[in-house]
C-alpha positions as CSV (number, residue, x, y, z in Angstrom):
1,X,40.6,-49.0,160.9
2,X,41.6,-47.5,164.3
3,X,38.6,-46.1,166.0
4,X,39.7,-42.3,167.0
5,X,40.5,-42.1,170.2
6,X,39.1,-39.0,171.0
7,X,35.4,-39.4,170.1
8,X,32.6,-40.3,172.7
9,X,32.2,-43.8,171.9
10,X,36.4,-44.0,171.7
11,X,36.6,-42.2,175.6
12,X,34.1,-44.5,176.7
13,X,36.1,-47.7,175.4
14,X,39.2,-46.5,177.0
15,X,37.5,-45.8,180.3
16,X,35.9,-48.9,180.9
17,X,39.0,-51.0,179.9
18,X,41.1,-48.7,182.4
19,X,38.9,-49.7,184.9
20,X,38.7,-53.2,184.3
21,X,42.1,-53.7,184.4
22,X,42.5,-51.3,187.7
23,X,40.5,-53.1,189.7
24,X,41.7,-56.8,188.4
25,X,44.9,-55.5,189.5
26,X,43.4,-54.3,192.7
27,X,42.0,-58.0,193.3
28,X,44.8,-59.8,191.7
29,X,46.0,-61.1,195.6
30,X,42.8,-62.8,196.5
31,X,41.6,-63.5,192.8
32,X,40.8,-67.3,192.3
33,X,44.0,-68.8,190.3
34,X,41.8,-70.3,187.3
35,X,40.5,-67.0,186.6
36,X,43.8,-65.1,187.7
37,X,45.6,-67.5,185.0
38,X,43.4,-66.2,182.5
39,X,43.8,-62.3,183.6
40,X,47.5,-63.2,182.9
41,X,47.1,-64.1,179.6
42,X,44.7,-61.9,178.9
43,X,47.5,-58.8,180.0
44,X,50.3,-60.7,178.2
45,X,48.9,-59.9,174.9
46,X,47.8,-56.7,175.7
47,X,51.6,-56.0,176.8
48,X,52.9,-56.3,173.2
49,X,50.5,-54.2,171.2
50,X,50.9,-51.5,174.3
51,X,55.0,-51.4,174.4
52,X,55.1,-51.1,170.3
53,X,52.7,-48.2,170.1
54,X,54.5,-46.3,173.3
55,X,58.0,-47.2,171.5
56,X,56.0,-45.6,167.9
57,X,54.8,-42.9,170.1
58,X,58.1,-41.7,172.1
59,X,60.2,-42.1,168.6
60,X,58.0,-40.5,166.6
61,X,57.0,-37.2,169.6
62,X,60.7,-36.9,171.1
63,X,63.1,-34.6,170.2
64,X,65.9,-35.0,168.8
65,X,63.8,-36.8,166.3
66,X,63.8,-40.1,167.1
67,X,65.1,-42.9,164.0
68,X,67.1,-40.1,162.5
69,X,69.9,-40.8,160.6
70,X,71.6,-37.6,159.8
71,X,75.0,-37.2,160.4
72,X,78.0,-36.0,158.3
73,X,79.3,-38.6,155.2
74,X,82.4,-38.7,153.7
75,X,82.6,-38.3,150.3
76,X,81.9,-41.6,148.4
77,X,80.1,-42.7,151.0
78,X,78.1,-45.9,149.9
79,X,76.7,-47.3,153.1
80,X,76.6,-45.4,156.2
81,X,74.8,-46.6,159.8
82,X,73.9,-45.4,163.0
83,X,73.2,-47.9,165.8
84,X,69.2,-48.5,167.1
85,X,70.5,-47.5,170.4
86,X,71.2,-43.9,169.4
87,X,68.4,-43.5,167.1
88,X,65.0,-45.6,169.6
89,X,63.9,-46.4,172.9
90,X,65.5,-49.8,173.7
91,X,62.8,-51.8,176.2
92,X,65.2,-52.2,178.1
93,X,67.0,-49.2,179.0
94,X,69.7,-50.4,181.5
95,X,71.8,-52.9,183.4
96,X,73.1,-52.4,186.9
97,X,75.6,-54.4,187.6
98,X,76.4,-55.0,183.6
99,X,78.0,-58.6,184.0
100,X,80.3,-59.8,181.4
101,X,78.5,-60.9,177.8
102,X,75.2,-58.6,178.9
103,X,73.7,-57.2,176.0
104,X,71.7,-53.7,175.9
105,X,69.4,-54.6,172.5
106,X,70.8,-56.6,169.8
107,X,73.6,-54.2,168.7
108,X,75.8,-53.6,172.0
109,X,77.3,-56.3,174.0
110,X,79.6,-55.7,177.1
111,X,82.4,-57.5,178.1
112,X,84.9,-57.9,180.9
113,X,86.6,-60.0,183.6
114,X,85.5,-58.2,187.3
115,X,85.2,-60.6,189.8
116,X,82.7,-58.1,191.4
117,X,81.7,-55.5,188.4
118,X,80.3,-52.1,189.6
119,X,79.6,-51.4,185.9
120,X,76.6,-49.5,184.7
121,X,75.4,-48.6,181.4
122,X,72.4,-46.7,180.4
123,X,70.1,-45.7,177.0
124,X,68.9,-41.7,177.7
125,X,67.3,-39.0,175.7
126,X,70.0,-36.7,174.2
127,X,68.4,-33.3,174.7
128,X,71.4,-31.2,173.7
129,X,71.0,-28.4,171.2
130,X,73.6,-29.8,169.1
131,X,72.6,-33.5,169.3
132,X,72.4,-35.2,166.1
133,X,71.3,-38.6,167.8
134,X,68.1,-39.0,169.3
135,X,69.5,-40.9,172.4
136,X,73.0,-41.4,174.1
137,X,74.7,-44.1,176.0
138,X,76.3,-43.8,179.5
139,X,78.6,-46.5,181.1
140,X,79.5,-45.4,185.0
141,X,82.1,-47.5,186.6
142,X,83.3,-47.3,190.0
143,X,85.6,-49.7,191.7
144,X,86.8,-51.7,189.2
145,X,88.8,-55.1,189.3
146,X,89.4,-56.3,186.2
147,X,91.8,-56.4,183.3
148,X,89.6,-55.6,180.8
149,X,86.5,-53.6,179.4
150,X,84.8,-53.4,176.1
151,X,81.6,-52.2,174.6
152,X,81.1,-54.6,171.2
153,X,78.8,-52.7,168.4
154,X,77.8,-55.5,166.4
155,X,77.2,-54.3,162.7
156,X,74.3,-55.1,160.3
157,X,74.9,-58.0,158.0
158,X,74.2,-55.6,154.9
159,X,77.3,-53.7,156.1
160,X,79.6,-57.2,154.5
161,X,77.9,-56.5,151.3
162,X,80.3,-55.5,148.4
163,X,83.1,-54.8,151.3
164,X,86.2,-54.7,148.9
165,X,89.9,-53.9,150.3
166,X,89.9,-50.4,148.7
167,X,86.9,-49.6,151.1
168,X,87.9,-47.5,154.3
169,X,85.4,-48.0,157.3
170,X,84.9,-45.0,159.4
171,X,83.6,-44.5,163.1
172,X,83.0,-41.4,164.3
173,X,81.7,-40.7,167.9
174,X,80.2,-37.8,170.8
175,X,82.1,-38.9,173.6
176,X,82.3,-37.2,177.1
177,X,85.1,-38.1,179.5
178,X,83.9,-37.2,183.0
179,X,87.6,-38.3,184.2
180,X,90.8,-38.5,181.3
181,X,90.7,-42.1,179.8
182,X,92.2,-43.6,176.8
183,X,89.5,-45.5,174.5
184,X,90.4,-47.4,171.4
185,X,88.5,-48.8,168.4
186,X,89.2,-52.3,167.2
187,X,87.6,-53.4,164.0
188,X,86.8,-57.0,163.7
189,X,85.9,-58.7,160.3
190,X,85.3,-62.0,160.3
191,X,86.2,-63.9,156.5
192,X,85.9,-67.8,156.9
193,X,88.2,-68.9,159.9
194,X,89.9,-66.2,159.9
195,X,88.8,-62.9,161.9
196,X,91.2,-59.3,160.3
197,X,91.8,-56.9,163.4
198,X,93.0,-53.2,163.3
199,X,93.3,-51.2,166.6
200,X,93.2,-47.7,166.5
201,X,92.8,-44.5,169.3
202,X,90.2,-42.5,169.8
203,X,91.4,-39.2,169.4
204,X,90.4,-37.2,173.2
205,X,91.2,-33.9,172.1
206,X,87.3,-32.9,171.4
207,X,84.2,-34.6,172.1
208,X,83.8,-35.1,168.9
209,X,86.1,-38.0,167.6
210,X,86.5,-40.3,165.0
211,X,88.9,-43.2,163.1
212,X,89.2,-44.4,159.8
213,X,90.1,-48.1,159.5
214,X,91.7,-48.7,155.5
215,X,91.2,-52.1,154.7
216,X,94.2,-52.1,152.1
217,X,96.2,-53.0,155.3
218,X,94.3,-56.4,156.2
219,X,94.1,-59.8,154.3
220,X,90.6,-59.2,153.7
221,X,88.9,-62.4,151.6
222,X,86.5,-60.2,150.2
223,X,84.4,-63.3,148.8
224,X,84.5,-64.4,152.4
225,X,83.2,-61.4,154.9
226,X,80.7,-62.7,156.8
227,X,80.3,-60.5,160.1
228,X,82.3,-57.1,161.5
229,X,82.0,-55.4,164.6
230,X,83.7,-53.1,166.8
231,X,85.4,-53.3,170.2
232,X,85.9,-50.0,172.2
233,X,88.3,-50.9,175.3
234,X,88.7,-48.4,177.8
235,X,91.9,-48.1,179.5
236,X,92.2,-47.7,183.8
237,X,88.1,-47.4,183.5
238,X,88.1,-46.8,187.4
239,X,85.9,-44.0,189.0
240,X,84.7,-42.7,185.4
241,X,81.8,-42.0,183.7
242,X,81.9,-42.1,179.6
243,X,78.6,-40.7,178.2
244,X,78.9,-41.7,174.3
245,X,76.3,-39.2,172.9
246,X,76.1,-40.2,169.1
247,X,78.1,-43.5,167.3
248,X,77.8,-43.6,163.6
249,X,79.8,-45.5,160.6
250,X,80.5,-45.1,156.9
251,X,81.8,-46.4,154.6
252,X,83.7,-45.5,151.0
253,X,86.5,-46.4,148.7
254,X,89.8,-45.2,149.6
255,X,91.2,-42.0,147.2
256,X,93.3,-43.4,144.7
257,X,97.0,-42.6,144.3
């Protein structure tokens, strides 16, 4: 049972550990290295324990509400997703210079072929009234060299199961353009060796944009599927910044005719 943290013997718990570990810190330069080797450890597993319960705490006290799920469905819809990075606090919230294959948490992977990328991308807290997503994504580019650059959401396994070639896959996206840019969605589905592609655009008339990929059109092995994710490639990236405030996806069997 947790002790409450606000009772007498709970305040004077947190005090003295505070102060311990302030004034190891304090000492850490001219500590001996045996006992500085323990203090190490010792901090190591208290790091853990003390980034889970500030992840709980910021997803569960932040608003939007953090973990939430809400967004509009199609009709049909039998399996629908939004990505951890738009619903939690990622540990890591950035990477500046993002170099090709970098990964911001286990979902989003970046990829391009600058010799010298000036390539940012960022988690933050959506805080707009009409946010549906607790968190947004921002990728900054300035000069940029390449030929080439992609933002990979990498789908949950449980999104292959009972995938059937009547199924239509929708993304739908909050995207600000600081600058005019063309961005297209590129569904990948990888069935044994194979790997079925559709490329669509992103419409830029609103910020609020989405695509609908009908798998009638591919080769699909239904008994097969065994990964999908999505590519968004930006076109002429240069001097831009893309703030993608909400990315979700559904999916549900195509009206029949």
């Amino acid at each position: 049972m947790a002790m409450n943290p606000k009772s007498l013997l709970g305040r004077f718990i947190q005090r003295a550990a505070l102060a311990r570990w302030t004034n190891s810190a304090r000492a850490a330069h001219n500590t001996e290295l045996t006992t500085l080797r323990t203090l190490r450890q010792d901090a190591r597993q208290l790091l853990l324990p003390l980034q889970k319960l500030n992840q709980i705490a910021e997803t569960r006290l932040a608003r939007p509400r953090i973990g939430s799920t809400t967004f509009t469905r199609a009709a049909g819809t039998d399996w629908s997703w939004r990505p951890i990075i738009w619903r939690a606090a990622l540990p890591k919230r950035g990477l500046a210079p993002a170099q090709n294959k970098d990964r911001l948490g286990d979902e989003i992977g970046i990829f391009h072929d600058c010799k010298r990328p000036e390539i940012s991308i960022s988690q933050y807290r959506n805080l707009g009234a009409d946010d549906l997503a607790a968190y947004g994504l921002g990728l900054e580019v300035f000069h940029f060299d390449g030929s080439f650059l992609s933002l990979v959401v990498d789908l949950p396994k449980d999104a292959c199961i009972g995938l059937k070639r009547r199924h239509v896959l929708q993304l739908a996206a909050v995207i600000d353009r600081e600058m005019p840019i063309n961005i297209y969605a590129r569904l990948n589905i990888k069935n044994g060796p194979n790997v079925e592609q559709s490329l669509l655009t992103l419409p830029a008339e609103t910020r609020e944009t989405s695509v609908a990929f009908d798998l009638a059109y591919t080769q699909l092995n239904e008994a097969r599927t065994e990964k999908i994710w999505i590519d968004l490639l930006f076109e002429n990236p240069n001097m831009n910044k893309i703030t993608i405030r909400d990315i979700n996806i559904c999916r549900y069997p195509r009206a029949e005719i």
